[in-house]
C-alpha positions as CSV (number, residue, x, y, z in Angstrom):
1,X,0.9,-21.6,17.9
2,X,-0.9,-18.7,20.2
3,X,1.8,-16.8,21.6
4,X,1.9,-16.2,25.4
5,X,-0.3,-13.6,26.7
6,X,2.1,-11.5,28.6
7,X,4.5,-11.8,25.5
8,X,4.3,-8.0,24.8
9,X,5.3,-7.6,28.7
10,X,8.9,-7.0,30.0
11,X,8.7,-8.9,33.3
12,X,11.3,-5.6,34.3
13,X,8.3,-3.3,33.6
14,X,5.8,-5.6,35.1
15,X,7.8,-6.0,38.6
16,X,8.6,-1.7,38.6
17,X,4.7,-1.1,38.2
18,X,4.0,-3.6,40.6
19,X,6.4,-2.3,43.3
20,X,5.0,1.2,42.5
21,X,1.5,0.3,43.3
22,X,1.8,-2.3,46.3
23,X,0.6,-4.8,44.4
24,X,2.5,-8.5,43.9
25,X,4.5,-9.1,40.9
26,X,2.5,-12.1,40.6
27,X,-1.2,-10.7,41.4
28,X,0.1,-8.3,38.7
29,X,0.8,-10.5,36.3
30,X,-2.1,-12.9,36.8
31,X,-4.4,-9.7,36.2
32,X,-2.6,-8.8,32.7
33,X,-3.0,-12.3,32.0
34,X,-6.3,-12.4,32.7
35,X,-6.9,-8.8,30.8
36,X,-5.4,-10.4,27.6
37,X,-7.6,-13.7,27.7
38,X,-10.7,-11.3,28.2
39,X,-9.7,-9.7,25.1
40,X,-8.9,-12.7,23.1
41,X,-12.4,-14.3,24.0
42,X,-14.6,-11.6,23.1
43,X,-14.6,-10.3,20.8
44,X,-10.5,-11.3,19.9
45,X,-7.7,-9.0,19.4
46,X,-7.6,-8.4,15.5
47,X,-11.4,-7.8,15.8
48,X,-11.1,-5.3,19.1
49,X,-8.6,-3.4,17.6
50,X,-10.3,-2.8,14.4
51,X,-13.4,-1.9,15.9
52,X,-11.8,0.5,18.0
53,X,-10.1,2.1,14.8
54,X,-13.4,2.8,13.0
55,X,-15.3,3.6,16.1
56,X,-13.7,6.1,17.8
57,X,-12.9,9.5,16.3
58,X,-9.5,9.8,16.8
59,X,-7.3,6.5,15.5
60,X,-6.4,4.4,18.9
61,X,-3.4,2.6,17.1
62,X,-0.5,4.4,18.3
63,X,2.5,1.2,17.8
64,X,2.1,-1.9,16.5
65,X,4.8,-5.0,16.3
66,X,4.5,-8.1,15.0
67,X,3.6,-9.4,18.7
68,X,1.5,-6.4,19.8
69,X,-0.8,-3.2,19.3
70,X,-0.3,-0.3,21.1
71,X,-3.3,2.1,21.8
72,X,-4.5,5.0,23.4
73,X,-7.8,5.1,24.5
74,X,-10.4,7.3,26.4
75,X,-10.7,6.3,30.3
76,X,-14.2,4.8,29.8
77,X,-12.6,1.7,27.9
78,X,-10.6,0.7,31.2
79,X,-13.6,1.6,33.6
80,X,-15.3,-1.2,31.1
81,X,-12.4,-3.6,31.5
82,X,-11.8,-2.7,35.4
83,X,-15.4,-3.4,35.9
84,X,-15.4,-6.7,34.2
85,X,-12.4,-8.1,35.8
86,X,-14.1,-6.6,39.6
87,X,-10.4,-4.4,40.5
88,X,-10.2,-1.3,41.4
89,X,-7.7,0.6,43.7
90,X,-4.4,0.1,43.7
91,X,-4.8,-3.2,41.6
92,X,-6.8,-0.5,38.9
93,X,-4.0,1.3,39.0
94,X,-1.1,-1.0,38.4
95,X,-2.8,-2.7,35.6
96,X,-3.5,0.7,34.1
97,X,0.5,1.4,34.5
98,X,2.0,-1.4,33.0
99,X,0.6,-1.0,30.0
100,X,1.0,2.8,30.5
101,X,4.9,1.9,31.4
102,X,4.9,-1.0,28.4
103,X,4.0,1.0,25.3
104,X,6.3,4.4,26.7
105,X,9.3,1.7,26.4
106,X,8.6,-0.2,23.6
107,X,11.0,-1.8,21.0
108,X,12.0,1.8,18.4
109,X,10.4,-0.6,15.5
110,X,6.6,-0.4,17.1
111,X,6.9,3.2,16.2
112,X,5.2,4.1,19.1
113,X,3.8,7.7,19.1
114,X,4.1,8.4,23.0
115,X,2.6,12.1,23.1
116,X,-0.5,10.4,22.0
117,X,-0.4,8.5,25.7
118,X,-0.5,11.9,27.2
119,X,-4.3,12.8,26.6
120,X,-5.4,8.8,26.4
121,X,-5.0,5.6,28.3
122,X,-1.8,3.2,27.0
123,X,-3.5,-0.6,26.5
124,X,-1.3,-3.2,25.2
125,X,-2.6,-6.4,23.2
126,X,-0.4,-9.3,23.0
127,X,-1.5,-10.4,19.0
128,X,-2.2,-14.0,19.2
C-alpha cells in the first residue's frame, strides 16, 4: 500500500506555516500534495533522490526515516518545482516553509543534520 502523500507532514506544522504566510491550511496542503505527486510521477522518489545524491557535489540527504527523506538543496531545485506547479509569492513561500519547518522538527531517529538547512533549501519526500 502507497502511503499518503502528506504522511511525512505534521498537520501542526502545516497549519503554523500556513498562518505565517497568509495562505489556507487547505490551499497549503493541496500544494504539498500536489508537490509530492509531481515527485512520485516523474521521475519517483527513490529515483529523485538518488539522482540528486550523485549529481550534486555536496550529498542532499540530510535525514531519512522509514516514511521520508530529508534534503537540502540549492534554490534552483525549488525555482524548478515552483515553476512547474505555476506558485509564486506568498504560496512559494509557505510551501518552501513547511518543508523548511518539517525536517527542522523531525522525529530524533531521521537524524536530521539541521545546520546543513542553513546554507540549502529543506524538501521533504513522503517515501511511497
Amino acid at each position: 500500500m502507497t502511503r499518503d502523500e502528506l504522511a511525512a507532514f505534521d498537520e501542526a506544522v502545516l497549519a503554523e506555516a500556513a498562518d505565517e504566510h497568509g495562505v489556507s491550511a487547505d490551499r497549503l496542503a493541496d500544494l504539498v500534495r500536489t508537490h509530492q505527486s509531481n515527485v512520485r510521477d516523474l521521475p519517483g522518489v527513490e529515483d529523485i533522490v538518488y539522482e540528486w545524491r550523485n549529481y550534486f557535489h555536496r550529498d542532499p540527504l540530510v535525514g531519512r526515516t522509514e516514511g521520508a527523506y530529508y534534503l537540502a538543496l540549492p534554490d534552483h531545485v525549488w525555482e524548478e518545482f515552483a515553476e512547474d506547479m505555476d506558485i509564486e509569492g506568498a504560496e512559494r513561500a509557505a510551501l518552501l516553509a513547511v518543508h523548511d519547518r518539517q525536517a527542522r522538527t523531525a522525529d530524533p531517529d531521521a537524524g536530521v543534520d539541521t545546520s546543513r538547512l542553513d546554507a540549502d533549501e529543506a524538501l521533504v519526500l513522503t517515501r511511497p
